[in-house]
C-alpha positions in Angstrom: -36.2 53.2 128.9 -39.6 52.0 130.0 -42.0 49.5 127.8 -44.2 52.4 127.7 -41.9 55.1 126.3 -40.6 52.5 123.7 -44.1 51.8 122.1 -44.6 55.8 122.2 -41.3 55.9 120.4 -42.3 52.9 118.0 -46.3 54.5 117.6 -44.5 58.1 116.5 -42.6 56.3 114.0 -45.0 54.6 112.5 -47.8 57.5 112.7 -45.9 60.5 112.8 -48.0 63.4 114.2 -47.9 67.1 113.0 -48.8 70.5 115.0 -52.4 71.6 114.2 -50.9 74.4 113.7 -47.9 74.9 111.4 -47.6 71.6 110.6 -44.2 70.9 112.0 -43.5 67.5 112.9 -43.4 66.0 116.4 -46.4 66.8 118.5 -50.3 68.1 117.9 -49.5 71.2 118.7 -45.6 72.9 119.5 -45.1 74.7 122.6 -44.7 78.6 119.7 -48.4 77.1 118.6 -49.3 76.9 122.2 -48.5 80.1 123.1 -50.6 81.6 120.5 -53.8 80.4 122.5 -55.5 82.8 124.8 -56.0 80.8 128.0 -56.7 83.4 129.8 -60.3 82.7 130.3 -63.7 83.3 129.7 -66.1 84.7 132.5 -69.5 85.6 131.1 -73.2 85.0 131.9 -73.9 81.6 131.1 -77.0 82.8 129.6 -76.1 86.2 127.7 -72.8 86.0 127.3 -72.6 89.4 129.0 -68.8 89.7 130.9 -68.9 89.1 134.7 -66.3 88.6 137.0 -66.5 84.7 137.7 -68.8 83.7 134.9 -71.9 84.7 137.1 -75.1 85.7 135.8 -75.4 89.1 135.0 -78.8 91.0 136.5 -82.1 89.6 135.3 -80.9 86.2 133.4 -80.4 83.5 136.4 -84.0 82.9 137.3 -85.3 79.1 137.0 -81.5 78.0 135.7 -79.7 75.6 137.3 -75.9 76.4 137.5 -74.4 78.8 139.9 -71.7 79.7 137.1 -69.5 78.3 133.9 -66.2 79.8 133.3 -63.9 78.2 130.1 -60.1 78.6 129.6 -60.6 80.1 125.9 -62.8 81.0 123.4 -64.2 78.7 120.9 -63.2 79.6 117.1 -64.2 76.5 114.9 -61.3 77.7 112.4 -59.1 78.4 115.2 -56.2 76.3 116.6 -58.7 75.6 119.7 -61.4 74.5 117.5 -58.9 72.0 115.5 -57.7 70.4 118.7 -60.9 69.6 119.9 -62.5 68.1 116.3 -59.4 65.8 116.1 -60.1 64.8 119.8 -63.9 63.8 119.0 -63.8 62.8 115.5 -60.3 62.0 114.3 -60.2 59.0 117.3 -57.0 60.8 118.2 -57.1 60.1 122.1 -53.7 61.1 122.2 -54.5 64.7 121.6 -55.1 65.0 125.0 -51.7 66.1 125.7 -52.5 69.4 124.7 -55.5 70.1 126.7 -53.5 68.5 129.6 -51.0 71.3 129.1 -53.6 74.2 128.5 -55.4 73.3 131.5 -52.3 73.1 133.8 -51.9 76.2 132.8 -55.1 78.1 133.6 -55.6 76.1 137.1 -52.3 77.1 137.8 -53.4 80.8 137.5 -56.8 80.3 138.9 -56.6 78.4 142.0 -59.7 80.5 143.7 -61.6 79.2 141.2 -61.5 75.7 142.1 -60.9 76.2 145.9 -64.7 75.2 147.2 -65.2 72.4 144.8 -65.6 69.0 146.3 -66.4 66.5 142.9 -65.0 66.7 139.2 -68.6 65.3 137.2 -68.3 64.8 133.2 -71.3 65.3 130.9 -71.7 61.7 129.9 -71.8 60.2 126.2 -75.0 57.9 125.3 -73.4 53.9 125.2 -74.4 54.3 121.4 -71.8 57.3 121.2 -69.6 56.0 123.1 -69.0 52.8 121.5 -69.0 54.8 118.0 -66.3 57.1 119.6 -64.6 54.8 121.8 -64.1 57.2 124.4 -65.6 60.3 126.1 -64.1 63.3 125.7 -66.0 64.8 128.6 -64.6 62.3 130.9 -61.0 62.6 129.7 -60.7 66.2 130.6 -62.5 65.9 133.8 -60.2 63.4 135.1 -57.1 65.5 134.1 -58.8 68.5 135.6 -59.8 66.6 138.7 -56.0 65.4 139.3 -54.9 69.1 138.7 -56.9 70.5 141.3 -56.5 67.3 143.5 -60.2 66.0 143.7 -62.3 62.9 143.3 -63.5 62.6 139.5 -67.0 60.6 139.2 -69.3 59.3 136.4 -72.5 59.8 138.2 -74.8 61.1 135.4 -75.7 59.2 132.8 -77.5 60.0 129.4 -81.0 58.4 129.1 -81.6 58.5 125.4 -79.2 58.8 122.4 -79.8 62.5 121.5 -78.6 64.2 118.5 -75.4 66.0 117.8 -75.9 69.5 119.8 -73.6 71.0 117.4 -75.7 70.3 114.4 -78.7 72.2 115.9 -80.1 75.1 116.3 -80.8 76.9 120.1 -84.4 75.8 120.2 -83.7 72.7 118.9 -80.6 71.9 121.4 -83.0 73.0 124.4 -86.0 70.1 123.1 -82.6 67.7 122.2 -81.3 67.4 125.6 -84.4 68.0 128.3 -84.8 65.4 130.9 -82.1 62.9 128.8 -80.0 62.3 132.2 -80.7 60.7 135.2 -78.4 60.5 138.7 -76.8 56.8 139.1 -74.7 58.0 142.1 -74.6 60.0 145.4 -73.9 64.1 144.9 -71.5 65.3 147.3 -71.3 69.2 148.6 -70.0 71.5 144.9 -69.6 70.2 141.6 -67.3 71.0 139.3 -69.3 70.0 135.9 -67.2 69.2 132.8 -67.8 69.3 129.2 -65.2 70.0 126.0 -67.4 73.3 125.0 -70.1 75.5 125.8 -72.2 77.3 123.0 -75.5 78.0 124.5 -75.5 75.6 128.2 -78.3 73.4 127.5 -76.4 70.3 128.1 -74.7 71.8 131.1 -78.0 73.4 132.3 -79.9 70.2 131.9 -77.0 68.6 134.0 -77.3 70.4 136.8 -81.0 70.4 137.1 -80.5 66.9 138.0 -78.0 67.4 140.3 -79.7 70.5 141.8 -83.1 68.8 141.9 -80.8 65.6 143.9 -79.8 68.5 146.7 -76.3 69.5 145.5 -75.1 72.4 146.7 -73.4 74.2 143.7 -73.2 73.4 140.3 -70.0 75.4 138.8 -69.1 74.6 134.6 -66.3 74.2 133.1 -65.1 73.6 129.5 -62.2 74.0 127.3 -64.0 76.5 125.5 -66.7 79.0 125.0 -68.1 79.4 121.7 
């Protein structure tokens, strides 16, 4: 056995950790909880929220926007298994719980290969230094580098967030869209399509104003992705 496996063995005795789920003891979420999670995606105007086929804009709601599309592997439900895996992730400081998104995005790439076939770099929505620090990681960046190795591409932090900006979940739509405008700037070179990551979507300002920037720095496509849609 490996020094790392025996601290992982040590760490679970110490701080035992129970499925979200039905509490059973041994991992954040058992393989019968798993199951229980629709992953088989969610394709709808990023704008609407109108069905498509590829997460598309339907007819009428693409003008002046910057993304080309945003597909997620579920839907968001705050009460929801999906919902309680991502609030442990952000504000429990349980890193670990990455596991399970590990496994549920395997998953749906595994099943949706086409998706990913034209996409040259994986790009997180970055966290302001002030959140970060507070957070100690960003979960953003975490799932974007477990996407990027599942599709077998480069992963790079080439946005960053100009200003610490308020919570987006806290605010209304109007209120997100004046929250995040012009907050990020490039810091690196684009390169061809860009797979865009963030944990969820509610209404795509943050991802919008993402790809403006990389749109406005001649990228070619801007695809999102998340965990979830809400």
């Amino acid at each position: 056995m490996n020094f790392e496996k025996i601290l992982e063995k040590i760490k679970d005795y110490i701080f035992p950790v129970y499925c979200l789920g039905c509490k059973k003891e041994g991992a954040w979420l058992c393989e019968k909880c798993l199951e229980k999670i629709n992953m088989s995606g969610v394709f709808c105007c990023p704008v609407c929220h109108k069905k498509t086929s590829f997460g598309e804009y339907c007819f009428g709601c693409g003008r002046d926007l910057f993304l080309n599309s945003s597909f997620a592997i579920t839907v968001y439900q705050e009460d929801g298994l999906i919902g309680k895996i991502i609030q442990t992730l952000k504000y429990s400081h349980a890193e670990d719980v990455s596991v399970v998104l590990k496994k549920m995005i395997k998953i749906f790439v595994q099943k949706n290969l086409s998706l990913f076939s034209n996409i040259d770099l994986v790009v997180p929505v970055p966290l302001h230094r002030k959140r970060l620090v507070e957070r100690g990681f960003n979960q953003a960046k975490l799932i974007a580098e477990i996407v990027a190795q599942e599709i077998n591409k480069p992963c790079q932090e080439i946005l960053i967030r100009n200003r610490h900006t308020l919570q987006q979940a806290k605010l209304g739509r109007e209120e997100r869209l004046v929250n995040v405008k012009n907050a990020f700037d490039l810091i690196g070179e684009v390169n061809g399509n860009i797979l865009l990551i963030d944990d969820v979507f509610t209404t795509g300002t943050t991802l919008q104003e993402c790809a403006k920037v990389l749109k406005n720095n001649q990228t070619n496509r801007v695809i999102g992705f998340t965990v979830a849609r809400g």
